[in-house]
N, C-alpha and C positions, 0 to 999 in steps of 0.2 A: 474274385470269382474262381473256384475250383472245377477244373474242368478234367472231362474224363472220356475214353473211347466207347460210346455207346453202339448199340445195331439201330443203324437209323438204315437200311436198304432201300429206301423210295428216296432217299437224297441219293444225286448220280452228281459226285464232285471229279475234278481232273485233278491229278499232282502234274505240274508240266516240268517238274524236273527230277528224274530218278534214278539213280545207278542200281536195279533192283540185280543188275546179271551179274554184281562186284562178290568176289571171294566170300564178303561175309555174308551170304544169303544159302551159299551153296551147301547146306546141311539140311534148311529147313525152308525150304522156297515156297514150296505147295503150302504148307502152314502161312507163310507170311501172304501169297498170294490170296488165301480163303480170308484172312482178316480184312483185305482189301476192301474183297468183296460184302463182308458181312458191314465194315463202317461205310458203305455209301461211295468207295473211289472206283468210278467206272473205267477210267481209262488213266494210262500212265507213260510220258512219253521217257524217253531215254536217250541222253544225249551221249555222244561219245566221248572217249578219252583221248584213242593213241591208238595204233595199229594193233598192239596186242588184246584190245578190248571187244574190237569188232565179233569174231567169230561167240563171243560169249554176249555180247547183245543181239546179233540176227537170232543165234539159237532161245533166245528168252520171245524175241519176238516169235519166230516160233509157232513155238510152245503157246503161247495164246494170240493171233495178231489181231485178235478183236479187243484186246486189251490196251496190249503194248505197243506203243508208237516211237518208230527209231527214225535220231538222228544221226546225223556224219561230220564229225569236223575232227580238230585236232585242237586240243585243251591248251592253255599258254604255260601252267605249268610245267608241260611234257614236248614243250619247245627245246628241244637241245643242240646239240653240234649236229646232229641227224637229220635236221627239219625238214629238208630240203628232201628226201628220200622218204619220211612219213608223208608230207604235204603232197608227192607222189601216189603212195599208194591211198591217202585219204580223199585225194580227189577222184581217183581211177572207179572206188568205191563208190561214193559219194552222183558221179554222173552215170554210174550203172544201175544203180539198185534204183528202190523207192523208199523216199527219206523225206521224209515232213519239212526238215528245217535244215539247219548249217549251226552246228553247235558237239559240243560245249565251246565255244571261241571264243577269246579276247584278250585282256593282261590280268597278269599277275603282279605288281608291285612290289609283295610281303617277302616271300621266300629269295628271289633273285635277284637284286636289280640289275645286273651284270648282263643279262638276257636281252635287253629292253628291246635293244635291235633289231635283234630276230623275230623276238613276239612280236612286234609292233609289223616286221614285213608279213608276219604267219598271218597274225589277224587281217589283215587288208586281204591280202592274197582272198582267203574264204570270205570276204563281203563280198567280194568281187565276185566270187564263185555264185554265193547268192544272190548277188544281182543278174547273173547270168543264167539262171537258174528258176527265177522268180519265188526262192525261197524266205521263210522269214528268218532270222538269228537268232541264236538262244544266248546269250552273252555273260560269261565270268568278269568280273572287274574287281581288284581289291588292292584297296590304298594307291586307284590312279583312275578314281571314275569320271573326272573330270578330264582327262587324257584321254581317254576311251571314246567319252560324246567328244572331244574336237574331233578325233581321227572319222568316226561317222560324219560329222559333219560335213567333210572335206571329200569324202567320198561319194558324196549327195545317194545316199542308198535308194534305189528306189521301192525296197520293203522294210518292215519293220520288225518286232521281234519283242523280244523280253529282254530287260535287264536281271537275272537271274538272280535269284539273295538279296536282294539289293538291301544294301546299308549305308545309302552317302546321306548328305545334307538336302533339306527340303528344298535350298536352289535345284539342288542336282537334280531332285525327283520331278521337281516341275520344270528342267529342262528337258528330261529323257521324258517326259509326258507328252509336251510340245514338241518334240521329233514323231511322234505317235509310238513309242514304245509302251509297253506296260510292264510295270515292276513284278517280280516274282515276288513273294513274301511266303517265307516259310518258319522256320522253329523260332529265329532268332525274335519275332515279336512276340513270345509269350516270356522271353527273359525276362528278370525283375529290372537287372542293369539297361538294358536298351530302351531307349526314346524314341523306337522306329515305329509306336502307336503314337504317339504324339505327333510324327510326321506325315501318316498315314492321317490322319484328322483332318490335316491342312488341306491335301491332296483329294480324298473323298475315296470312295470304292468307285468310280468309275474305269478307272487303266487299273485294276490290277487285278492277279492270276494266284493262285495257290501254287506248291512244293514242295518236297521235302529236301530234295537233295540227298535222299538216303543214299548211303547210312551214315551221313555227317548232319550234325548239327540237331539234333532230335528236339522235339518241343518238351518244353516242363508237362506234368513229372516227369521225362525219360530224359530230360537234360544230363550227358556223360556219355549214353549206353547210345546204342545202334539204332539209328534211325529206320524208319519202314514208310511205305508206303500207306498203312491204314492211318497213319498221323496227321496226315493232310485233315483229316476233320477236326484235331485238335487244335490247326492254326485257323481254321474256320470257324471255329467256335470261340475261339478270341478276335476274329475279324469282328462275329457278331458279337462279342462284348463294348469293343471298338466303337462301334458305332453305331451303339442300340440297335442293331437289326433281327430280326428272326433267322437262324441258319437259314430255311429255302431262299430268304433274300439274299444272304449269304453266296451259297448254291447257286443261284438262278446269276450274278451279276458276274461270278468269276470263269463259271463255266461258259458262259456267252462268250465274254472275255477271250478267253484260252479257243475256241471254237472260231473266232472269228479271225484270231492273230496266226492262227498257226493250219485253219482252212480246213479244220475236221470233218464240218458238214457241208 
């Protein structure tokens, strides 16, 4: 199936994960924001990084709040020898403002494993924040998703959330299904190499949410180059290859999805 970014504007999709405020947008934002709007992505939520990120995501919020929906947390790759001074000002934020979720949080595996530590206190710390909070999580996990659901589990969360990207094994997904999470599924299932349609088969469209994660991770054709937010309909349009569906089924099952996990409406 060759799939391509049409003007569908009566489809109203969400991307629930998007760095759209990150450096490389800042040339052509309004351009990327009008394509948004022209592929069908009504709303776009935005998680956080790291303390230096904040001021250029409320300002994105902004700039459209009927758009853009910000999060607060502190990323596990950007857990360093500082944590304890970001985990400061990210909460101080975090319990003032208005913030949908507790995200981008969780572990990182790949890059660090020397971290584990600290990530592992960082991420608890903000569950705990969202359970204090009654927020839902937007959750990073890569090469320790299985680490990740124990520590929820032991923290008996009392909200739920998304596993962001998610790329584990079909156990994994119908573990984090069964905790009531729903998977993010963004670029990485229109790759040729990934089986995460094949996992998604097993599992069904009921728990799961669209994404991009721009500007990482772009769907084919734009696999390499800079993700955006109007791409979200090109991972919907592989959902509904997936699983024979018509996009508004499509539309109609993730958008509920994403509306009910993160309390839009």
């Amino acid at each position: 199936m060759i799939i391509k970014l049409v003007n569908l504007c009566s489809i109203m999709l969400i991307d629930t994960h998007s760095h759209l405020y990150a450096d490389e947008f800042k040339d052509d934002l309004d351009e990327v924001i009008q394509r948004c709007k022209t592929s069908g992505v009504e709303k776009i939520l935005l998680p956080n990084i790291d303390v230096s990120s904040i001021d250029a995501l409320k300002g994105l919020v902004t700039k459209d709040p009927g758009m853009f929906i910000p999060m607060m947390g502190l990323h596990p790759c950007y857990v360093k020898e500082n944590y304890k001074e970001e985990l400061a000002a990210i909460k101080a934020e975090l319990f003032s403002g208005k913030y949908m979720a507790v995200g981008e949080i969780g572990m990182d595996m790949y890059w660090d494993k020397s971290t584990v530590d600290i990530q592992t206190e960082a991420f608890i710390t903000q569950v705990q924040w969202a359970n204090e909070l009654g927020l839902p999580i937007s959750v990073h996990t890569r090469e320790c998703t299985s680490m990740v659901i124990d520590i929820l589990k032991k923290q008996k969360c009392d909200n739920t959330g998304v596993f962001h990207c998610f790329g584990g094994t079909l156990e994994e997904a119908r573990e984090i299904i069964d905790m009531g999470y729903c998977l993010g599924i963004g670029g990485v299932v229109t790759f040729k190499n990934s089986n995460l349609g094949e996992i998604l088969k097993e599992v069904g469209m009921k728990n799961l949410v669209l994404e991009t994660d721009s500007p990482y991770l772009a769907p084919v054709p734009h696999r390499g180059k800079r993700n955006e937010s109007s791409y979200t309909q090109l991972v919907a349009l592989k959902l509904a290859d997936i699983f024979g569906i018509p996009l508004p089924g499509i539309e109609e099952i993730t958008t509920t999805n994403a509306n009910r996990i993160f309390k839009l409406i």
